[in-house]
N, C-alpha and C positions, 0 to 999 in steps of 0.2 A: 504493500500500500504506500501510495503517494505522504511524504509529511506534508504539511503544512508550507512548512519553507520547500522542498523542493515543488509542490502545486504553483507556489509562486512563481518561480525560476524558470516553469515551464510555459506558463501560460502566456497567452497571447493576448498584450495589452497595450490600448493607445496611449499615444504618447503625453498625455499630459501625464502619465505614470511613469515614463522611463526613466525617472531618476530611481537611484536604489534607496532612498530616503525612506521614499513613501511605500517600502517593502517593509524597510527599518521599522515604520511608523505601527504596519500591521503586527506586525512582530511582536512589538511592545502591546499593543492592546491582548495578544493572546497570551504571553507575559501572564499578566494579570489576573486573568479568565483559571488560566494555572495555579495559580495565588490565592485567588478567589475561592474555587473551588476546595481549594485544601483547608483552607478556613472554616469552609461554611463545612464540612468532616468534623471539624471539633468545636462547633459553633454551641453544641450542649452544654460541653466543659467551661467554655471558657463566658458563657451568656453571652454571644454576640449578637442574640435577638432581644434583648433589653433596649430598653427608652434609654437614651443620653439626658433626656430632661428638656432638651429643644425642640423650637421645630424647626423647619423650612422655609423657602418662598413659599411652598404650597398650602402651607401650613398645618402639615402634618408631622406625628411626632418623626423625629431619625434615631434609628436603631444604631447600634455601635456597629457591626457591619456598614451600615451604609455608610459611616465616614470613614473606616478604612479602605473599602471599594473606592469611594469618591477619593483621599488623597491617595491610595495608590496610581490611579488611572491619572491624573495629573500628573504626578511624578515621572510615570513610566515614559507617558507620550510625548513629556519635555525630553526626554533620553533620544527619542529617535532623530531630535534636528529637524524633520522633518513640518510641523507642525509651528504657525504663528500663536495659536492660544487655542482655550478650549470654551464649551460650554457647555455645564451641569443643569440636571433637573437639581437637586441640590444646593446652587447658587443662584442667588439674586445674580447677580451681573457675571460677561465674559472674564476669565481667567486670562492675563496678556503673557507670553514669553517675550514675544519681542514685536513691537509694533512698527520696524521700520520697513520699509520699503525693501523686497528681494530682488537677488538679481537670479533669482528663478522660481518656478513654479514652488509655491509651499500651499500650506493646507488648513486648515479649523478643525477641529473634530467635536460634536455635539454629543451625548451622552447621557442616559441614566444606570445609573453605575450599579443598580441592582433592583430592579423591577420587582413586585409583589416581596419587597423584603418583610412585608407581615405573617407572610407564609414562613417564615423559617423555622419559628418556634413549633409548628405542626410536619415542619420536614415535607412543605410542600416545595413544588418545583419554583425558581425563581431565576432573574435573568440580568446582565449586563447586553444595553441595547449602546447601537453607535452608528452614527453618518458622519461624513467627512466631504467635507467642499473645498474648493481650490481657492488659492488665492492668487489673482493672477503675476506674472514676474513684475517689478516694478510699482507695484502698491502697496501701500502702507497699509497695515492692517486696521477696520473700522469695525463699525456695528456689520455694515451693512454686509458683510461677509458671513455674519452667521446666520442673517435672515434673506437668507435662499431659499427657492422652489424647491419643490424635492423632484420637482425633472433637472434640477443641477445636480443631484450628487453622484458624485465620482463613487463612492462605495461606500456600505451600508451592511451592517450584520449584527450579530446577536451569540451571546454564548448562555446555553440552558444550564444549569446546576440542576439536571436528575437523578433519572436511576442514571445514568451514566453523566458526562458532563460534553455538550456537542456548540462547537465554534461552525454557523452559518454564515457564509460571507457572500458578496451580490456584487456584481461589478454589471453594467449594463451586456444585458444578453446572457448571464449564466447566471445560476447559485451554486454554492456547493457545501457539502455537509463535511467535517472532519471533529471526528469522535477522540477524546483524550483518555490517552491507552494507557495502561500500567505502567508505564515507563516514564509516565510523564509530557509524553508529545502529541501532542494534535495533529492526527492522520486521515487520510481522505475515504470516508467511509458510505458517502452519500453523494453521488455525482452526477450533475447534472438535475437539480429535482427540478421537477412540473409539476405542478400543483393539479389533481384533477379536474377538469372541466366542469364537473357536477359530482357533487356528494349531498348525501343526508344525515347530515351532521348540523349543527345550531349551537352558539355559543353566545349566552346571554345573560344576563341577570334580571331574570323573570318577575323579581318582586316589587321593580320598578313599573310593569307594565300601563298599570291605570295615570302613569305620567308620561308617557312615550304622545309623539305623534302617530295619527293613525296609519300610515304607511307602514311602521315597523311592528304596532298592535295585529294590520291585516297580514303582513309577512308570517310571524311566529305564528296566527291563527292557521295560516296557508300550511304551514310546516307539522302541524297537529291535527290538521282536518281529519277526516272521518273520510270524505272526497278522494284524499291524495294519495293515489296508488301508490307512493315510495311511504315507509315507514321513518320518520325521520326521528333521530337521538337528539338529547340536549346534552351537552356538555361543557362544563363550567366549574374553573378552576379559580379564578379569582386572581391570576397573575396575566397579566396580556399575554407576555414574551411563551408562555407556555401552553397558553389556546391556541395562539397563532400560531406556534410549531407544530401543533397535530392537525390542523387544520392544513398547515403550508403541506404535509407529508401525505396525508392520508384526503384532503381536502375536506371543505367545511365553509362555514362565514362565520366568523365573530361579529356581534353586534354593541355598539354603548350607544345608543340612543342618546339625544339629548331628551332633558324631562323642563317638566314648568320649573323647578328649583333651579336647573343650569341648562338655559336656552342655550347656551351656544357649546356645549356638552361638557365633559369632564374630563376629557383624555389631554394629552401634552400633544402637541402638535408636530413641535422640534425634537421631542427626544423619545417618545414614541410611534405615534400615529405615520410620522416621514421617514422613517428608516426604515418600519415593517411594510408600509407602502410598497417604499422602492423595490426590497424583496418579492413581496406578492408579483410586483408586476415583472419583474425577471422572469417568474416562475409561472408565466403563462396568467394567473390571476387579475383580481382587478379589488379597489380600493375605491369608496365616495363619504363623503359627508349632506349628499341627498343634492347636492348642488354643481359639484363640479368631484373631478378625481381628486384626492388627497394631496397628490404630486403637484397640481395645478393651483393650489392656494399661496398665495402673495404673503408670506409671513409679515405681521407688523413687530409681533413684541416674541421678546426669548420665552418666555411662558404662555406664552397663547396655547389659550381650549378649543377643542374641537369635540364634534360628535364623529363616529366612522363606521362604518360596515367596511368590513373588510375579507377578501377571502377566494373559493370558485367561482369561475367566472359566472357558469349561469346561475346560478346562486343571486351574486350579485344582479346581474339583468331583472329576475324575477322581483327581487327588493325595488329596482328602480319603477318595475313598470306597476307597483299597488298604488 
């Protein structure tokens, strides 16, 4: 099996990547995911699912996990060279390395350095998500660099902490899955995935329902009918990064509606909703917020909400057309 590093080495990639930085850059982020993972193995012993006593931008509490993830991933990505700064779900404002002008292509990388970290204390599965945008040669680094479309990003992935612990990475036109082996390295285990066209599968948080819009009300009614000759499952984990991995494998839709309490919905736009986007749509898939594709929204602010369906494509179509 392919490692990690040599998948890199071999693949066939444009050139706004041909510097070896931004291999460097990957590197580091799997680094981490390695780090990570070995952590969250003795996260019982050591309580890394406790409250620190703070919260967030988001304003929710942060477990002590999440701020070693969070300054690990910072530290690491400065290591690569590669990167002008970052930006956390975690942090109010962007992270700078160095804001001056390159004289070649560098990079941003956006970040939630461990998705459903509530799950840990129940040993559910949870996730480090990432996108990465360019910055062009000769610009200084600004806001406007990390409030990119997600049809800009250059590469986008995700590492699951499961039953096993799996680095999925997206570059335009491919995904690819590599599984971290007893040895410690991230090997290529899943190649080439596409996302089924159609499954009957639904990933939701049902208890919301009498606040959804009726579009997603008539959807999950569609997916339960009595009518509809496929028998379709609900499955629901409560971590994005780990719906959307059995959904991205097996196919499916995840849904977060927006409700009356949060019209313009609840999910992260930048450091969830646009990274697992860009993936889906690699993978044959498709992504909306009822209005336009995911990829297609104009970010204004680093913490902007969104609502999304995300997931098989005809899945999706049938959602757009209730």
């Amino acid at each position: 099996m392919l490692t990690f590093s040599e998948f890199l080495q071999s693949r066939k990639k444009p050139a706004i990547l041909e510097q070896a930085s931004y291999d460097v850059l990957l590197h580091q982020i799997a680094k981490c995911g390695q780090e990570i993972s070995l952590q969250l193995r003795r996260s019982g012993f050591l309580q890394l699912g406790q409250a620190v006593g703070i919260a967030n931008v988001q304003s929710e509490e942060v477990l002590a996990l999440d701020l070693i993830a969070n300054n690990m991933l910072i530290n690491e990505i400065e290591q690569s060279g590669a990167a002008l700064g970052i930006a956390s779900e975690e942090m109010e404002d962007i992270h700078v390395y160095s804001a001056e002008a390159s004289e070649e292509e560098k990079f941003v990388v956006l970040f939630d350095p461990l998705d459903g970290s509530s799950n840990i204390e129940v040993l559910a599965p949870v996730g480090t998500i990432f996108s990465i945008y360019a910055v062009p040669k000769g610009e200084a680094l600004t806001l406007k660099h990390f409030l990119q479309a997600g049809r800009e990003v250059i590469g986008a992935g995700y590492i699951l902490y499961g039953s096993s612990t799996m680095l999925v990475y997206a570059e335009k036109g491919h995904v690819n899955g590599f599984t971290l082996d007893v040895d410690g390295i991230f090997k290529l285990s899943h190649e080439n995935i596409q996302t089924p066209k159609t499954a009957h599968t639904f990933s939701v948080n049902q208890a919301s329902y009498h606040r959804w819009p009726e579009a997603f009300k008539k959807f999950v009614d569609w997916c339960g009918s009595i009518d509809n000759k496929k028998v379709f499952s609900q499955r629901y984990i409560g971590s994005m990064v780990a719906d959307f991995h059995r959904n991205l494998i097996k196919g499916g839709i995840f849904l977060y509606p927006p409700t009356t309490e949060t019209p313009k919905g609840r999910l992260r736009l930048m450091y969830e909703c646009i990274p697992l986007s860009f993936i889906q749509h690699q993978a044959g898939g498709l992504s909306t917020d009822m209005v336009q594709s995911i990829l297609d929204i104009e970010p204004k602010e680093l913490h902007q909400r969104t609502s999304v369906a995300i997931g098989s494509y005809d899945l999706i179509q049938k959602l757009l057309s209730m």
